[in-house]
C-alpha positions as CSV (number, residue, x, y, z in Angstrom):
1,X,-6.9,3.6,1.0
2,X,-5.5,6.5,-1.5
3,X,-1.8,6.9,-0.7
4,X,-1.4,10.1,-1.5
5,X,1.1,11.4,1.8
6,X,4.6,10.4,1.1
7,X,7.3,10.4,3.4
8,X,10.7,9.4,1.8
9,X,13.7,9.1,4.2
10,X,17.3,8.7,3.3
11,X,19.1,6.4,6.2
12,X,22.8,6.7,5.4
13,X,25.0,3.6,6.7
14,X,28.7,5.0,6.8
15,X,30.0,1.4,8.1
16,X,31.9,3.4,10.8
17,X,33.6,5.8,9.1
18,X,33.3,9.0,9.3
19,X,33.1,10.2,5.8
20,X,29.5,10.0,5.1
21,X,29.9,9.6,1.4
22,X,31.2,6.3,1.9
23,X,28.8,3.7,2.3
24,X,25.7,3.6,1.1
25,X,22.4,5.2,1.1
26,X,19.3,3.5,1.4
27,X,16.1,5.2,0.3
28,X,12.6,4.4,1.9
29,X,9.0,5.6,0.9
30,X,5.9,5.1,2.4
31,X,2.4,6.4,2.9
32,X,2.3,8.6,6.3
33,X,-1.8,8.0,6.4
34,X,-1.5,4.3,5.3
35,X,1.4,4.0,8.2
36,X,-0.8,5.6,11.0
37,X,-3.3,3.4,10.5
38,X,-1.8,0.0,9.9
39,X,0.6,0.8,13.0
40,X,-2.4,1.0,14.9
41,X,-3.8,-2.7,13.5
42,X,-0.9,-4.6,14.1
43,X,-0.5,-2.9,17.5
44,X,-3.8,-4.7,18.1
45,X,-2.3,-7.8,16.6
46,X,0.3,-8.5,19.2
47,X,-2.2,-7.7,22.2
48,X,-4.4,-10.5,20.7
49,X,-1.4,-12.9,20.3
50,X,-1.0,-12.1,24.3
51,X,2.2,-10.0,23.7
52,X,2.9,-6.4,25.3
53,X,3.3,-3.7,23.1
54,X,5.5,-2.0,25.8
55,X,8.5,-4.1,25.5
56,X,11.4,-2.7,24.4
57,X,11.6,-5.2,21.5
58,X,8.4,-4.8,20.5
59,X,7.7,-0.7,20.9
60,X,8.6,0.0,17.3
61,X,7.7,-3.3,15.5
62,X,3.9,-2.0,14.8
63,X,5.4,0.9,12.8
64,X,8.4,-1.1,11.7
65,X,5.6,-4.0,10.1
66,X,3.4,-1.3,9.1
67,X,6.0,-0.1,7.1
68,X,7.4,-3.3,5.6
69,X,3.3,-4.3,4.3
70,X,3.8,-0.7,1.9
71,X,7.1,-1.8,0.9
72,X,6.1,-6.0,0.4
73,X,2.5,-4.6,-1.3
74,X,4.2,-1.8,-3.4
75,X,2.9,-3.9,-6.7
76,X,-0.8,-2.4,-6.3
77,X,0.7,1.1,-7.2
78,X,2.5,0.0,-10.6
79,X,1.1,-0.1,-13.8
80,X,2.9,-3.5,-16.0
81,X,1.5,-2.0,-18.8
82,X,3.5,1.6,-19.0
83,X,6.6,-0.3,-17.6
84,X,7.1,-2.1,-21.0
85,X,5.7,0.6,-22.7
86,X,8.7,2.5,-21.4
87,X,11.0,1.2,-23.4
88,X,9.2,-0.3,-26.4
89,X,11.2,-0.8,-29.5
90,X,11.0,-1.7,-33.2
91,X,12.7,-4.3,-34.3
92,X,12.9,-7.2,-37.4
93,X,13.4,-10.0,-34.8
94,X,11.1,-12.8,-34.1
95,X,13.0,-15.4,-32.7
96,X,12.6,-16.4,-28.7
97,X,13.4,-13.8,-26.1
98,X,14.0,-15.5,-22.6
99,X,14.7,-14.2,-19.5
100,X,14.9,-16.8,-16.9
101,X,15.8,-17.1,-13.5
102,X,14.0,-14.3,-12.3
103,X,13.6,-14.0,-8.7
104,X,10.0,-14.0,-7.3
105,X,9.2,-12.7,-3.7
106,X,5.4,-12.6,-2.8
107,X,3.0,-13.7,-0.2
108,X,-0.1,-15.7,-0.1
109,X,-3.4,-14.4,0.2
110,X,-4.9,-16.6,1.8
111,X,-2.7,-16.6,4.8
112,X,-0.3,-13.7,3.9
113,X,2.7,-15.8,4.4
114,X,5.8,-15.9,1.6
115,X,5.9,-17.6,-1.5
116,X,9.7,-17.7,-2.5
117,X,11.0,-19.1,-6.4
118,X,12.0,-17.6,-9.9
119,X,10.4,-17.0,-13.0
120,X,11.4,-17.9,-16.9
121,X,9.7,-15.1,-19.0
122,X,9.7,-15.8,-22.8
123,X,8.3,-14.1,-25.9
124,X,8.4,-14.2,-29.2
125,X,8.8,-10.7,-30.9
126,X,6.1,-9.3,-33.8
127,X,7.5,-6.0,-34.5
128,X,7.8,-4.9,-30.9
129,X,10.5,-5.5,-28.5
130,X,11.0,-4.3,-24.7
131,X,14.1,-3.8,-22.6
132,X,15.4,-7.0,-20.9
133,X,14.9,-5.3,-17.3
134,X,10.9,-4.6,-17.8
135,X,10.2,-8.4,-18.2
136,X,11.8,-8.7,-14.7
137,X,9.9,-5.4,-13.3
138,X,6.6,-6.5,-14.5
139,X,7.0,-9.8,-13.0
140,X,8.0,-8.1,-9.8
141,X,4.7,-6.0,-10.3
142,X,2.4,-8.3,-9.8
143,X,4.6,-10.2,-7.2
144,X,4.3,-7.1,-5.1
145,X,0.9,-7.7,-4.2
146,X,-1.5,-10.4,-2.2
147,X,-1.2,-13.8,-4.8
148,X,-2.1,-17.1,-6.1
149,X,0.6,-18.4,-7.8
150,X,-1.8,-19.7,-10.8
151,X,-3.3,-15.9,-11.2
152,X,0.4,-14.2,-10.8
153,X,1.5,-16.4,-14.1
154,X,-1.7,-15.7,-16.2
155,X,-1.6,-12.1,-15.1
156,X,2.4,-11.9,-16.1
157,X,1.8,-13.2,-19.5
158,X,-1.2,-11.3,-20.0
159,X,0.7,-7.9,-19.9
160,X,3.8,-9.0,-21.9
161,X,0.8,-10.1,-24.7
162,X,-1.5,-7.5,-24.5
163,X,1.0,-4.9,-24.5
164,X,3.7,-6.4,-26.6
165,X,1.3,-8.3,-28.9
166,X,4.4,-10.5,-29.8
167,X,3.8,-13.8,-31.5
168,X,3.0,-15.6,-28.2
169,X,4.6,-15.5,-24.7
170,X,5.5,-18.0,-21.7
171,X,5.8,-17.8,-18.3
172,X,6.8,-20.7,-16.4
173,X,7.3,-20.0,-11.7
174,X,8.2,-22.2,-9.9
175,X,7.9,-21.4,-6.1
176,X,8.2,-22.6,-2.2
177,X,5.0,-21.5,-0.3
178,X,5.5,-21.1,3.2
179,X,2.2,-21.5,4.0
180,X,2.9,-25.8,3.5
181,X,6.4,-25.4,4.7
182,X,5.7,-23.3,8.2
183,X,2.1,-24.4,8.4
184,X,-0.4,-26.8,7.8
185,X,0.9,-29.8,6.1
186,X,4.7,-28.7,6.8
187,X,6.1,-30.5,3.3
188,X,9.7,-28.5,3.3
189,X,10.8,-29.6,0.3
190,X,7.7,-29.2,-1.7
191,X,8.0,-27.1,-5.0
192,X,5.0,-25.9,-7.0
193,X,5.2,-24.9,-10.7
194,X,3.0,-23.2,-12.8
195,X,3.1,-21.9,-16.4
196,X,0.9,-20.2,-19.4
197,X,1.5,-19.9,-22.6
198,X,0.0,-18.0,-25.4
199,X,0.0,-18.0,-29.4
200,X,3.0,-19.9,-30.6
201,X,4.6,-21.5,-27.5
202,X,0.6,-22.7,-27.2
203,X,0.2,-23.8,-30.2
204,X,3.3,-25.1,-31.4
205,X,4.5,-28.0,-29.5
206,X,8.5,-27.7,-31.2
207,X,8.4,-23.7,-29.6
208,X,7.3,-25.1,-26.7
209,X,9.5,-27.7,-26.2
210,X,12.7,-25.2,-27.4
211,X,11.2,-23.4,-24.1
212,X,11.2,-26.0,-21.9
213,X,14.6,-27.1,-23.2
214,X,15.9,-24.0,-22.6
215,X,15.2,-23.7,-19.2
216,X,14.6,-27.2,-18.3
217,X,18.7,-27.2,-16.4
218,X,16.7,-25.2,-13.8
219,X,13.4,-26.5,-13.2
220,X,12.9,-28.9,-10.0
């Protein structure tokens, strides 16, 4: 569905005082269409599940959902690509560039539940370097959006190396699916990892290693 109807709408939290530049101001955007429509789904939802929609609790939750899915799914309407190319610089440096830690929120597609960990994003610079905050945003791009944990690494360091074209990348997740801790086989404690490599980190097991090493404190 083409979300082309924007509503944005500034709620300002003045934390009981009366000055209402104190605070804060929180900005949210969605899709008016795209809102109509999944408000009317997930009202159908809760009849199914045997709950009212009538209920005070629940008279506003159809809208209130509808409106989180745009915001949890925002991933579809960013481009990775023109994020690094943003802020693309040259540069004489090609040693490691890592940016770890990096937190990861996504859901499952296969039962649209979270998937909760961090990311360690490294490349190795030919010529081109981008700015530390659009290896984060691009990660968060593709997080944005229905996942496999396997295709959100690949697709993570396909963009740094295709846009980039540095002298290799990594991407190492690690993650807590709540589909296995809520659901299913209910493991709580269970962590999955995943990583990918490219040019150098794939090929040279002492750059590799000097990745792993470098964020090996972290990792599970």
């Amino acid at each position: 569905m083409e979300r082309n109807n924007k509503s944005k709408v500034q709620v300002i939290n003045n934390g009981g005082g009366t000055n209402k530049l104190e605070g804060y101001n929180r900005v949210d955007e969605w899709d008016n269409n795209t809102t109509r429509e999944l408000t009317k789904h997930y009202e159908g939802v809760l009849e199914l599940i045997g709950e009212d929609n009538s209920r005070e609790g629940l008279q506003k939750t159809p809208e209130r959902v509808a409106k989180a899915m745009q915001f949890l799914t925002q991933g579809y309407g960013i481009d990775p690509a023109k994020i690094l190319e943003s802020a693309m610089f040259r540069e004489d440096y090609q040693q490691m560039v890592l940016v770890k830690d990096i937190e990861i929120y996504s859901m499952c597609e296969h039962h649209m539940l979270p998937f909760i960990g961090k990311a360690h994003i490294a490349y190795i610079p030919d010529e081109y370097i981008t700015g530390l905050s659009k290896i984060a945003r691009v990660a968060e791009a593709y997080a944005r959006r229905l996942q496999v944990q396997e295709r959100l690494t690949m697709q993570i360091r396909d963009a740094i190396q295709d846009t980039l074209k540095p002298l290799g990348v990594a991407v190492v997740i690690e993650a807590q699916h709540l589909c296995m801790v809520m659901r299913g086989v209910q493991k709580q404690h269970s962590v999955t990892t995943t990583s990918a490599f490219t040019g150098e980190f794939l090929h040279k097991v002492e750059t590799r290693e000097e990745f792993i090493h470098l964020i090996g404190n972290n990792l599970h």
